[in-house]
PyMOL Python script that loads the backbone (N, CA, C, O; Angstrom):
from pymol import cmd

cmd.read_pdbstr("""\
ATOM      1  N   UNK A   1      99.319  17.034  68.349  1.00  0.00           N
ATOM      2  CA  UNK A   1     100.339  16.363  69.119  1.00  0.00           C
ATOM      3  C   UNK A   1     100.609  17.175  70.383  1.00  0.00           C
ATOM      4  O   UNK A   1     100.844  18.383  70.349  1.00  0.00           O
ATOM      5  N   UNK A   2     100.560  16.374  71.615  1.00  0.00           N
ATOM      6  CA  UNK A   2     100.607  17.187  72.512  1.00  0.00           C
ATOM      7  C   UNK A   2     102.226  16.940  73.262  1.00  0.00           C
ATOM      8  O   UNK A   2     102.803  15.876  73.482  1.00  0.00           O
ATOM      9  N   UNK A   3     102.705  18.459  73.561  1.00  0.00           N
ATOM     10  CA  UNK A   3     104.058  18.775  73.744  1.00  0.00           C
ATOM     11  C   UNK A   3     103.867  18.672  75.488  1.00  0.00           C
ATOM     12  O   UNK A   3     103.036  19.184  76.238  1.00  0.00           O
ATOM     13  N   UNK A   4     105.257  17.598  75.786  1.00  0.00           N
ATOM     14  CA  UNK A   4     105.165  17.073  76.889  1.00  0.00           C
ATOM     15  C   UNK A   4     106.437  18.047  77.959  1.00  0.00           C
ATOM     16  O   UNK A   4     107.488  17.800  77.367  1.00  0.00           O
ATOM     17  N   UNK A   5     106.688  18.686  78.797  1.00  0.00           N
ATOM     18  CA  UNK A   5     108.100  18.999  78.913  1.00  0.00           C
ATOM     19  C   UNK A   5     108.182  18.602  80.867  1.00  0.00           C
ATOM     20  O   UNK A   5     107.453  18.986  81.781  1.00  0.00           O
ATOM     21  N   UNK A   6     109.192  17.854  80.865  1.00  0.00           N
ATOM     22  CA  UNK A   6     110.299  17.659  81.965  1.00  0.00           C
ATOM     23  C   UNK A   6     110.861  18.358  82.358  1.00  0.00           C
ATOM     24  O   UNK A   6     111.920  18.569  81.768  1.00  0.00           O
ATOM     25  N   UNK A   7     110.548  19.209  83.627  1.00  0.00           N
ATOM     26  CA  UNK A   7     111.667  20.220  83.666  1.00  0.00           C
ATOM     27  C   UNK A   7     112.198  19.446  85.370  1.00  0.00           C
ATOM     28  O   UNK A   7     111.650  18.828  86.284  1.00  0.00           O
ATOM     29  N   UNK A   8     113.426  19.905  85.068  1.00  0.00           N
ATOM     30  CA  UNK A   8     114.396  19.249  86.344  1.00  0.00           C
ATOM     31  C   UNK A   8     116.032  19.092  85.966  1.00  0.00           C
ATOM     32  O   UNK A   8     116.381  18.724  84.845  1.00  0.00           O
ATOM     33  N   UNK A   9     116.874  19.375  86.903  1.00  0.00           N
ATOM     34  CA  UNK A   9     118.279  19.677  86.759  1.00  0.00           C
ATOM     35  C   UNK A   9     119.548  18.488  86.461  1.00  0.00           C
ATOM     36  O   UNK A   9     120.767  18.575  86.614  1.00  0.00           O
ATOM     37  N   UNK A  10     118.524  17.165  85.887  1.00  0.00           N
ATOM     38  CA  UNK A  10     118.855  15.482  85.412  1.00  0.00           C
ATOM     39  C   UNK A  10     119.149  14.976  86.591  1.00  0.00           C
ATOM     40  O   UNK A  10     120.246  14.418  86.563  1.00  0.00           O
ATOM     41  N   UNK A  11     118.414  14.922  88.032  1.00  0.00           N
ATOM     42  CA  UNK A  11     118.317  14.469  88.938  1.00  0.00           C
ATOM     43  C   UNK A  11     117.921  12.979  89.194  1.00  0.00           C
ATOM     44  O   UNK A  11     117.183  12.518  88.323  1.00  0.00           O
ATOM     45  N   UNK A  12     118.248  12.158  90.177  1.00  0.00           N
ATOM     46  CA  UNK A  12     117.734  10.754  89.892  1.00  0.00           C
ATOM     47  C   UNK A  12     116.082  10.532  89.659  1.00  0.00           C
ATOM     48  O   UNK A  12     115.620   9.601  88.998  1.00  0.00           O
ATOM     49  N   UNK A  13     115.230  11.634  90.375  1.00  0.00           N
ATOM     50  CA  UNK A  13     114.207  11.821  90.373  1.00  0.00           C
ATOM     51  C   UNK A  13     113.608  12.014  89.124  1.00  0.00           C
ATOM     52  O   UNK A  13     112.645  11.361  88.723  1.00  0.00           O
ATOM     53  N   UNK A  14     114.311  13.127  88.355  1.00  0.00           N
ATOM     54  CA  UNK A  14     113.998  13.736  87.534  1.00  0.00           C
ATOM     55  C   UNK A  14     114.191  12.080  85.981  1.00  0.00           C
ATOM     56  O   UNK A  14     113.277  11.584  85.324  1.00  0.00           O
ATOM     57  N   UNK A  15     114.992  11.896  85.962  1.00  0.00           N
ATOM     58  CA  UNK A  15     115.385  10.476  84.976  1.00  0.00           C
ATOM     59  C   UNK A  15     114.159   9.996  85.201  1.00  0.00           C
ATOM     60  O   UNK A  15     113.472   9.843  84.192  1.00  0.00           O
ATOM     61  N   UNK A  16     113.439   9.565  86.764  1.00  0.00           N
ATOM     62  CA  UNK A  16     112.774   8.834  86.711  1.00  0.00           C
ATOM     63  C   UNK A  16     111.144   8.922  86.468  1.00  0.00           C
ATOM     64  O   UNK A  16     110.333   8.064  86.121  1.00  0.00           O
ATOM     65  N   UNK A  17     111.002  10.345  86.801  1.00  0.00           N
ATOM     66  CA  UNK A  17     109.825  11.017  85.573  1.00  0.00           C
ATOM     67  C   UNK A  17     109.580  10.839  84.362  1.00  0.00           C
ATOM     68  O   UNK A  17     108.481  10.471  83.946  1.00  0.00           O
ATOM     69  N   UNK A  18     110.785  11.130  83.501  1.00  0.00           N
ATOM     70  CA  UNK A  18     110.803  10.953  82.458  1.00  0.00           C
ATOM     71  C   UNK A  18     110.569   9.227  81.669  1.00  0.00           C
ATOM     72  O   UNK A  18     109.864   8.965  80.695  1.00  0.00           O
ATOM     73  N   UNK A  19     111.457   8.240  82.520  1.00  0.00           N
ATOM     74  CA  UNK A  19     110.903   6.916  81.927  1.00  0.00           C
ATOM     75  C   UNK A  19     109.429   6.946  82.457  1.00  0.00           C
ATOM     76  O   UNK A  19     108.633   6.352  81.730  1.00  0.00           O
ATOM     77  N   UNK A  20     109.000   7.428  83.395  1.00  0.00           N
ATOM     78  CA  UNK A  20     107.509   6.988  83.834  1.00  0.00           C
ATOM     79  C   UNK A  20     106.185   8.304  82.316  1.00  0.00           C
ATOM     80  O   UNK A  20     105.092   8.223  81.755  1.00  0.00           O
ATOM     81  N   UNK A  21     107.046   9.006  82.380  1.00  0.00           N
ATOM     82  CA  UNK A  21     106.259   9.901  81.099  1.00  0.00           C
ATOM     83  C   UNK A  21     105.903   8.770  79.783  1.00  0.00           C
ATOM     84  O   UNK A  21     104.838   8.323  79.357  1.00  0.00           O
ATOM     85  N   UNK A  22     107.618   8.518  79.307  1.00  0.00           N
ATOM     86  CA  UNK A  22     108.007   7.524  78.305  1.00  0.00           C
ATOM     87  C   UNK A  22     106.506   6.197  78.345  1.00  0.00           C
ATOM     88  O   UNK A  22     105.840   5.768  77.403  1.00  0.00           O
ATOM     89  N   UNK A  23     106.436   5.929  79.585  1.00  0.00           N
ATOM     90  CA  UNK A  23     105.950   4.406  79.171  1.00  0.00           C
ATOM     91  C   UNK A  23     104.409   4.748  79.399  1.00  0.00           C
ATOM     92  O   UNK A  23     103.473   4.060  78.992  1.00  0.00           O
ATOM     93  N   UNK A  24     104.316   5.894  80.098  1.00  0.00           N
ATOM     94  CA  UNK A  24     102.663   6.093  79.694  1.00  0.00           C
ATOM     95  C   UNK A  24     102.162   6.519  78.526  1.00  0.00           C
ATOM     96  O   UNK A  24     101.252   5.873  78.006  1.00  0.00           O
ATOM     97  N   UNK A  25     102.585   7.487  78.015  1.00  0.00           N
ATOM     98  CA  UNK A  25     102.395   7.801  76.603  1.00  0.00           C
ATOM     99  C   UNK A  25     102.404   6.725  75.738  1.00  0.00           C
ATOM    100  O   UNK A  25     101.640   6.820  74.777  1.00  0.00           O
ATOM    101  N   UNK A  26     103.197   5.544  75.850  1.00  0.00           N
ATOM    102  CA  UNK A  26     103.492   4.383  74.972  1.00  0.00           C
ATOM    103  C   UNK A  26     102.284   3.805  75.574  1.00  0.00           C
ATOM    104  O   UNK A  26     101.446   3.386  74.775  1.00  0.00           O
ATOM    105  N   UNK A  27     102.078   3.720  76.600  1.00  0.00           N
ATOM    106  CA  UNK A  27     100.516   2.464  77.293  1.00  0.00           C
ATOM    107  C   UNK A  27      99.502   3.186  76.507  1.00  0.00           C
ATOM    108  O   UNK A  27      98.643   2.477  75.982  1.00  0.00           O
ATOM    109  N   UNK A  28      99.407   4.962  76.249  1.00  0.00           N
ATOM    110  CA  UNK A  28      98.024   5.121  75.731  1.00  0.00           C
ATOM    111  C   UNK A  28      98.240   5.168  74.355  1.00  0.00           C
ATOM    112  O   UNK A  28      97.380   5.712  73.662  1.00  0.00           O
ATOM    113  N   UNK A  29      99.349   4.642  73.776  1.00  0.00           N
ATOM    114  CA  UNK A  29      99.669   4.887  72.466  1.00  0.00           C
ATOM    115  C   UNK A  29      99.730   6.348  71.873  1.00  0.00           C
ATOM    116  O   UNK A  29      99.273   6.660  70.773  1.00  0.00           O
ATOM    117  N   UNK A  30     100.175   6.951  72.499  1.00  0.00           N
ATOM    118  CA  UNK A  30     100.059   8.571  72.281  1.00  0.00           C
ATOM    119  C   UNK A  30     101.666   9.338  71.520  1.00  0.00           C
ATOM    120  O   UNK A  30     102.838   9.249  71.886  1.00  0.00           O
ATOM    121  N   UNK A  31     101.118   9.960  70.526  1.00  0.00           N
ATOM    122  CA  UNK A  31     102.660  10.515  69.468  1.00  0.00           C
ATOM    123  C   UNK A  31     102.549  11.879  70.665  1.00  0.00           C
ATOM    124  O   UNK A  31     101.647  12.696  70.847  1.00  0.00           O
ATOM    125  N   UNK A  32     103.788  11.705  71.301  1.00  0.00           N
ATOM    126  CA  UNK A  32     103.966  13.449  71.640  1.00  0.00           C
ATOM    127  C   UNK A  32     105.129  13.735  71.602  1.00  0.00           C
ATOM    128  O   UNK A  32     105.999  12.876  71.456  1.00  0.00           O
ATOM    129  N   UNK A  33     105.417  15.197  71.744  1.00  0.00           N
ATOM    130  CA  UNK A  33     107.036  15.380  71.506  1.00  0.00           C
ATOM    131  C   UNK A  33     107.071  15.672  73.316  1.00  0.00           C
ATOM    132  O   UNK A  33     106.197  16.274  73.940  1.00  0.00           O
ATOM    133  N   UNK A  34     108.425  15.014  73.939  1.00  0.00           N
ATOM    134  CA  UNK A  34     108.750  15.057  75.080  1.00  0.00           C
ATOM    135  C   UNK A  34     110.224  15.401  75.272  1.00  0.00           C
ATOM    136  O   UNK A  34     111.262  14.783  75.034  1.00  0.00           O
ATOM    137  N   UNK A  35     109.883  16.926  75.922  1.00  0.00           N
ATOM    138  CA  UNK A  35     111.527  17.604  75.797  1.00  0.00           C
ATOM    139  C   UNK A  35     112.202  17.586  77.276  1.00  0.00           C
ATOM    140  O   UNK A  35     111.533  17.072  78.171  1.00  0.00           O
ATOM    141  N   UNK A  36     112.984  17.908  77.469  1.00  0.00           N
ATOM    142  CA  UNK A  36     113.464  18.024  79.048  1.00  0.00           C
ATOM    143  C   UNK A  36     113.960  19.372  78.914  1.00  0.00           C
ATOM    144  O   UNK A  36     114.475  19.953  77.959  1.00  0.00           O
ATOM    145  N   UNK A  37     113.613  19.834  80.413  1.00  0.00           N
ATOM    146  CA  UNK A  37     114.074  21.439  80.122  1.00  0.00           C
ATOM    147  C   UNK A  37     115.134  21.285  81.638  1.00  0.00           C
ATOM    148  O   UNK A  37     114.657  20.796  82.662  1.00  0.00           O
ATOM    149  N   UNK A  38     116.712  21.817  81.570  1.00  0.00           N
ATOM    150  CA  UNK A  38     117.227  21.155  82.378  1.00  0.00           C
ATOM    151  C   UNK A  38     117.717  22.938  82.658  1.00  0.00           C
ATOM    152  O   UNK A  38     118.588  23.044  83.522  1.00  0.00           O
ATOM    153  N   UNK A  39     117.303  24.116  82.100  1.00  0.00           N
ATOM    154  CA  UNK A  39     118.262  25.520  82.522  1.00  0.00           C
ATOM    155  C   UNK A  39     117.311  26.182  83.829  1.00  0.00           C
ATOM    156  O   UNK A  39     116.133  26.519  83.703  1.00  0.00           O
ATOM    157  N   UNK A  40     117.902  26.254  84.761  1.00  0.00           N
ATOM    158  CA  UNK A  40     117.207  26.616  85.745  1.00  0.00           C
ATOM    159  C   UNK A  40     116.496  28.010  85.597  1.00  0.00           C
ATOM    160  O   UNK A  40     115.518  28.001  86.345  1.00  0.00           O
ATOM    161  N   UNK A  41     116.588  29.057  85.010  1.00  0.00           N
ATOM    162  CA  UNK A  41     116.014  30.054  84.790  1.00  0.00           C
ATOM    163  C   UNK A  41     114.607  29.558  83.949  1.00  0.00           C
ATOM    164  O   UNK A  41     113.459  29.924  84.202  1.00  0.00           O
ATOM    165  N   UNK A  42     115.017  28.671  82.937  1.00  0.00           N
ATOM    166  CA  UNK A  42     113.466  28.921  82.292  1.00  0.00           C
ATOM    167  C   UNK A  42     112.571  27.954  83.168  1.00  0.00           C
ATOM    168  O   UNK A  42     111.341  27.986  83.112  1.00  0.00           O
ATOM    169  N   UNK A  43     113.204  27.186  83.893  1.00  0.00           N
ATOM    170  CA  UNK A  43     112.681  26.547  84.963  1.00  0.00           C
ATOM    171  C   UNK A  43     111.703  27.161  85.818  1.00  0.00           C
ATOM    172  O   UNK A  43     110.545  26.770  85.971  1.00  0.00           O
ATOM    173  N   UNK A  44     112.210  28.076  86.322  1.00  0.00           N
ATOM    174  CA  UNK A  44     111.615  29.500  87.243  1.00  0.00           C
ATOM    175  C   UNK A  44     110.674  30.530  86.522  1.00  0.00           C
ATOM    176  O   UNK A  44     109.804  31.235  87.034  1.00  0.00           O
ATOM    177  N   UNK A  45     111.175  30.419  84.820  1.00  0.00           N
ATOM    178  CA  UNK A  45     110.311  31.547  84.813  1.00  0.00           C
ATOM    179  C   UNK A  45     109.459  30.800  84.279  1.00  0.00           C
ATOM    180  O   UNK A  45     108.921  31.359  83.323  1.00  0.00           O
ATOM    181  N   UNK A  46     108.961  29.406  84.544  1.00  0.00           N
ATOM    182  CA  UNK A  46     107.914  28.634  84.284  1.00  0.00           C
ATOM    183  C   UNK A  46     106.455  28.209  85.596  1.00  0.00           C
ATOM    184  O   UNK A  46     105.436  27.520  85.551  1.00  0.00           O
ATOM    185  N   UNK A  47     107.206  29.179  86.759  1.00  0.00           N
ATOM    186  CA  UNK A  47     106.908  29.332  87.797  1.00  0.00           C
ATOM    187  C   UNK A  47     107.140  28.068  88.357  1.00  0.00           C
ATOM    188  O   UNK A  47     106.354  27.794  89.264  1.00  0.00           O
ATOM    189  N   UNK A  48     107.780  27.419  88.157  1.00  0.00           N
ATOM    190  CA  UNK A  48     108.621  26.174  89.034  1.00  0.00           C
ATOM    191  C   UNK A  48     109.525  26.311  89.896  1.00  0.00           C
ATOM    192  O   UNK A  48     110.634  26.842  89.855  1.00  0.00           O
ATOM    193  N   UNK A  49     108.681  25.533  91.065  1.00  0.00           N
ATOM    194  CA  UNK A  49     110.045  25.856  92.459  1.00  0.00           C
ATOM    195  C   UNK A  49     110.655  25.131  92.388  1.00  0.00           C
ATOM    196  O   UNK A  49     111.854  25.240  92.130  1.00  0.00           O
ATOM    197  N   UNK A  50     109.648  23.448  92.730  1.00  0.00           N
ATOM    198  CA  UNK A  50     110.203  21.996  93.258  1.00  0.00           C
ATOM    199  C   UNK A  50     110.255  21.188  91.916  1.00  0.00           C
ATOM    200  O   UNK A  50     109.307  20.933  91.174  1.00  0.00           O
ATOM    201  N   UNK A  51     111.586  20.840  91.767  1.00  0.00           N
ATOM    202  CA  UNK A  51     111.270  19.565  90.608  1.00  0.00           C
ATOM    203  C   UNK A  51     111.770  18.264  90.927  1.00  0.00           C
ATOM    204  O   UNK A  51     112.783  18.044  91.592  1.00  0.00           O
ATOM    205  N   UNK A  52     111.196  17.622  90.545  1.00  0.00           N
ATOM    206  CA  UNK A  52     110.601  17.527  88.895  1.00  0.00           C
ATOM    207  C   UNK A  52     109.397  17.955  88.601  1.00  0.00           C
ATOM    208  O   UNK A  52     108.556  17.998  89.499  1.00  0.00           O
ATOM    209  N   UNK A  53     109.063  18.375  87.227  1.00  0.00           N
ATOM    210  CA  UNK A  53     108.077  18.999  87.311  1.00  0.00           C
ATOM    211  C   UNK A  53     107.621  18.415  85.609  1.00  0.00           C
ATOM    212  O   UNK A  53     108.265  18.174  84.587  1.00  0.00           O
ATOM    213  N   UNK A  54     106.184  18.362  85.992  1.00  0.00           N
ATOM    214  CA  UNK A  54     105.730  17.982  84.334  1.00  0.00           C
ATOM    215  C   UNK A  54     104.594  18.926  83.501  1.00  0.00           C
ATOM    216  O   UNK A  54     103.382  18.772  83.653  1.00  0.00           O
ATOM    217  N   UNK A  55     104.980  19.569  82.922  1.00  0.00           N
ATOM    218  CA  UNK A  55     104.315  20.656  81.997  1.00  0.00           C
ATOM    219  C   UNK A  55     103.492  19.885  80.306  1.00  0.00           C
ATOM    220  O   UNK A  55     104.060  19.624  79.245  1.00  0.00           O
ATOM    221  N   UNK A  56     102.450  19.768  80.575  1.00  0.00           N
ATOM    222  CA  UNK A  56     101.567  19.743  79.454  1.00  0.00           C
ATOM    223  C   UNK A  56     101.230  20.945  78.289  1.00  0.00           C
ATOM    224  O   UNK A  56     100.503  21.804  78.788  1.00  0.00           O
ATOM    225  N   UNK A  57     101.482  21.150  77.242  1.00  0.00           N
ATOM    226  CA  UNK A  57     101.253  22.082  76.367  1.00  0.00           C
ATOM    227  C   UNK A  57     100.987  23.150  77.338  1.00  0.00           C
ATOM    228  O   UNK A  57      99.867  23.579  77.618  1.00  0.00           O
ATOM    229  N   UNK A  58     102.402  23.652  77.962  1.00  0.00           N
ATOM    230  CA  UNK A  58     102.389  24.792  78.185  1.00  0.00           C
ATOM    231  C   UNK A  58     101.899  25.064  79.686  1.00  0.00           C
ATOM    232  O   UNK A  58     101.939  26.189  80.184  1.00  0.00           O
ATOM    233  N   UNK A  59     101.447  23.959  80.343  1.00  0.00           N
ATOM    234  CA  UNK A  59     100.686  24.283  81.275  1.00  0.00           C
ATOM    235  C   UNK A  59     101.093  22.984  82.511  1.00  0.00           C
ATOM    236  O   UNK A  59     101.050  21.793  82.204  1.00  0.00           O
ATOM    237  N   UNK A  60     101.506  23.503  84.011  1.00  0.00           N
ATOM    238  CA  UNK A  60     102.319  22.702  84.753  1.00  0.00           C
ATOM    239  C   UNK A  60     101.130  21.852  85.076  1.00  0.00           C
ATOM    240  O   UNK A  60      99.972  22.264  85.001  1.00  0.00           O
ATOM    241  N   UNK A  61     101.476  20.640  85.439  1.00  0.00           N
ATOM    242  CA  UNK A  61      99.869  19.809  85.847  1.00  0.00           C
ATOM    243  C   UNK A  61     100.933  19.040  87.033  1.00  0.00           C
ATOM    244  O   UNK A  61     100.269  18.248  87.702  1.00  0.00           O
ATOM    245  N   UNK A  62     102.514  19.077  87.488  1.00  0.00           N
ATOM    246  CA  UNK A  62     102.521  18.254  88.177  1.00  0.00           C
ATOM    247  C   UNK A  62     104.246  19.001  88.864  1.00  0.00           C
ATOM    248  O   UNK A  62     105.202  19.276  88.137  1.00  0.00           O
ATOM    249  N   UNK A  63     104.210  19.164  90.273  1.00  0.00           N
ATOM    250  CA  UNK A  63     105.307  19.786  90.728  1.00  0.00           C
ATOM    251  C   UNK A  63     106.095  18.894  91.716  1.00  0.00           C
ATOM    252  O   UNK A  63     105.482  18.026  92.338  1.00  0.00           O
ATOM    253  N   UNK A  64     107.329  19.054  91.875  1.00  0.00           N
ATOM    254  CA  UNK A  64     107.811  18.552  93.201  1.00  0.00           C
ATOM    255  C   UNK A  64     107.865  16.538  93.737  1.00  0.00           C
ATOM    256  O   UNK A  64     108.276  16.067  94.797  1.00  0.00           O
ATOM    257  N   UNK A  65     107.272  15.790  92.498  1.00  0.00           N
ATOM    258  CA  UNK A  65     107.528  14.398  92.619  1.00  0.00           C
ATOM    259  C   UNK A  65     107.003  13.644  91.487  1.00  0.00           C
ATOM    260  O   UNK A  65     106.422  14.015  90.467  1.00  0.00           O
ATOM    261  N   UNK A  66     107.396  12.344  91.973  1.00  0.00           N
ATOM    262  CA  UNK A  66     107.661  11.762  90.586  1.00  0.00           C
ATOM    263  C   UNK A  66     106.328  10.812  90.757  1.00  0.00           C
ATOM    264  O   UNK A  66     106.159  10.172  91.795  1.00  0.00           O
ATOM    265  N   UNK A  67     105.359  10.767  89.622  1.00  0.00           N
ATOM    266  CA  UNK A  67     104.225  10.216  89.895  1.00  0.00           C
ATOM    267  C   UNK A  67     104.534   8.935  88.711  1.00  0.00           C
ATOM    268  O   UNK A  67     105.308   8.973  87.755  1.00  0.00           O
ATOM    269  N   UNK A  68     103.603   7.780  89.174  1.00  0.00           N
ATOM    270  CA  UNK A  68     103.591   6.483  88.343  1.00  0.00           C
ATOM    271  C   UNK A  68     103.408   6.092  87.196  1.00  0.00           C
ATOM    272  O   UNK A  68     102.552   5.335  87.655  1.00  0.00           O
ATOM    273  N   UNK A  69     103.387   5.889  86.202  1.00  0.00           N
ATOM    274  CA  UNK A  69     103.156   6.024  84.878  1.00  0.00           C
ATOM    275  C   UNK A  69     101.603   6.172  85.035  1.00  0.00           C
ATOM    276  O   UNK A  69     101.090   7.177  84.544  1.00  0.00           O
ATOM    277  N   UNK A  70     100.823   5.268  85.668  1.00  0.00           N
ATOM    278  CA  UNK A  70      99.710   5.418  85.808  1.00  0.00           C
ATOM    279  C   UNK A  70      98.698   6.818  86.051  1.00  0.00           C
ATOM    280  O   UNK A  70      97.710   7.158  85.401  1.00  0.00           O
ATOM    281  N   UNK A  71      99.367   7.512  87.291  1.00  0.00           N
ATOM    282  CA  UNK A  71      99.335   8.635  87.476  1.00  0.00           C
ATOM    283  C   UNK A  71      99.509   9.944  86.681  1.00  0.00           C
ATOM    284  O   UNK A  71      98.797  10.935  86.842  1.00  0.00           O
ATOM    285  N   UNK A  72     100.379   9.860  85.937  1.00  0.00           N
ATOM    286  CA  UNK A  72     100.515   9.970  84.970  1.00  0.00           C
ATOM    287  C   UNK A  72      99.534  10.153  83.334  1.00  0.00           C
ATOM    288  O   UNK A  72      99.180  11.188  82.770  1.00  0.00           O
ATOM    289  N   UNK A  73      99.267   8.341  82.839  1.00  0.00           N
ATOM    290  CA  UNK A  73      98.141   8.586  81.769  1.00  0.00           C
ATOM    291  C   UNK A  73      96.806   8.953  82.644  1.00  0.00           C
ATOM    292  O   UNK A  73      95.742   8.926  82.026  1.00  0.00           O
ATOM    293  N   UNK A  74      96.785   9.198  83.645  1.00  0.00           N
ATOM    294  CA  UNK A  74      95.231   9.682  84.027  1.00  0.00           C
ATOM    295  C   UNK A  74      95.252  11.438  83.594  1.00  0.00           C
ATOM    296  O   UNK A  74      94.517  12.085  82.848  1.00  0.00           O
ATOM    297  N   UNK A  75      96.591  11.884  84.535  1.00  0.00           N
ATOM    298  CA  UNK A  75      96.657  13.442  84.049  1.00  0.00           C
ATOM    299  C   UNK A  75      96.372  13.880  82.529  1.00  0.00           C
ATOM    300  O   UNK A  75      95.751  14.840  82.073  1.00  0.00           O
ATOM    301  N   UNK A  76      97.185  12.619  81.801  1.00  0.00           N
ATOM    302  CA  UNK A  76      97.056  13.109  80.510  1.00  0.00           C
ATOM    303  C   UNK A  76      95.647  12.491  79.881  1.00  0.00           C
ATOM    304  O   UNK A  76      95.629  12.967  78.746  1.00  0.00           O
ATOM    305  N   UNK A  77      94.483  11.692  80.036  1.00  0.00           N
ATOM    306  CA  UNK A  77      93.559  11.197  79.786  1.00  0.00           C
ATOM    307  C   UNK A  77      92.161  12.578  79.983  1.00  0.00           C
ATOM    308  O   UNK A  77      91.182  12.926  79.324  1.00  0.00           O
ATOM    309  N   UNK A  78      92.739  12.954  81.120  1.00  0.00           N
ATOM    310  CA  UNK A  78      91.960  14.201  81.740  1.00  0.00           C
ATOM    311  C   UNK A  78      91.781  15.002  81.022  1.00  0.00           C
ATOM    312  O   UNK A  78      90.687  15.493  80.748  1.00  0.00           O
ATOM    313  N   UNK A  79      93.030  15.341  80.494  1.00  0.00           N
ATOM    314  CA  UNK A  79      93.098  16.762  79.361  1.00  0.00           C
ATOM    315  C   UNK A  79      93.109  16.454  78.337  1.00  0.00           C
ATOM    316  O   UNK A  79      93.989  16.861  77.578  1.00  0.00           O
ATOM    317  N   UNK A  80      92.218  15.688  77.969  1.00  0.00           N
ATOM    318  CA  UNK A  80      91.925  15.237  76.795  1.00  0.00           C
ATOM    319  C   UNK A  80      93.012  14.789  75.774  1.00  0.00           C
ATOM    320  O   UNK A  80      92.681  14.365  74.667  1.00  0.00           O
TER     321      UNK A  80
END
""", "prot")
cmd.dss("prot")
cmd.show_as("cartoon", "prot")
cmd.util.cbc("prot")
cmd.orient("prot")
């Protein structure tokens, strides 16, 4: 199961990552756990400047805007 995380300070932007996360994972039919990380320190020490930001098991794949759901299941299609 791959661990999805949102990091961003519940910005309008940031909400809107998250439904666009939500409905791609549901388009590829995919079980993942999807957390939001909203404390600005672990934010930073995630090496995150600009958010919203979308972190794949551990690993940032997307900084600073909010991409389409589409955009989205490709990142996650990529990484297997």
């Amino acid at each position: 199961m791959k661990k999805l995380q949102i990091l961003g300070t519940g910005c309008k932007k940031c909400l809107l990552l998250t439904e666009h996360v939500e409905a791609a994972t549901e388009q590829l039919g995919l079980v993942c756990e999807i957390e939001k990380v909203t404390d600005l320190n672990t934010i930073i020490d995630m090496g995150v400047m600009v958010t919203p930001a979308l972190v794949i098991d551990g690993k940032v794949v997307m900084s600073g805007k909010t991409s389409s759901p589409e955009e989205i299941k490709a990142i996650l299609q990529n990484l297997g």
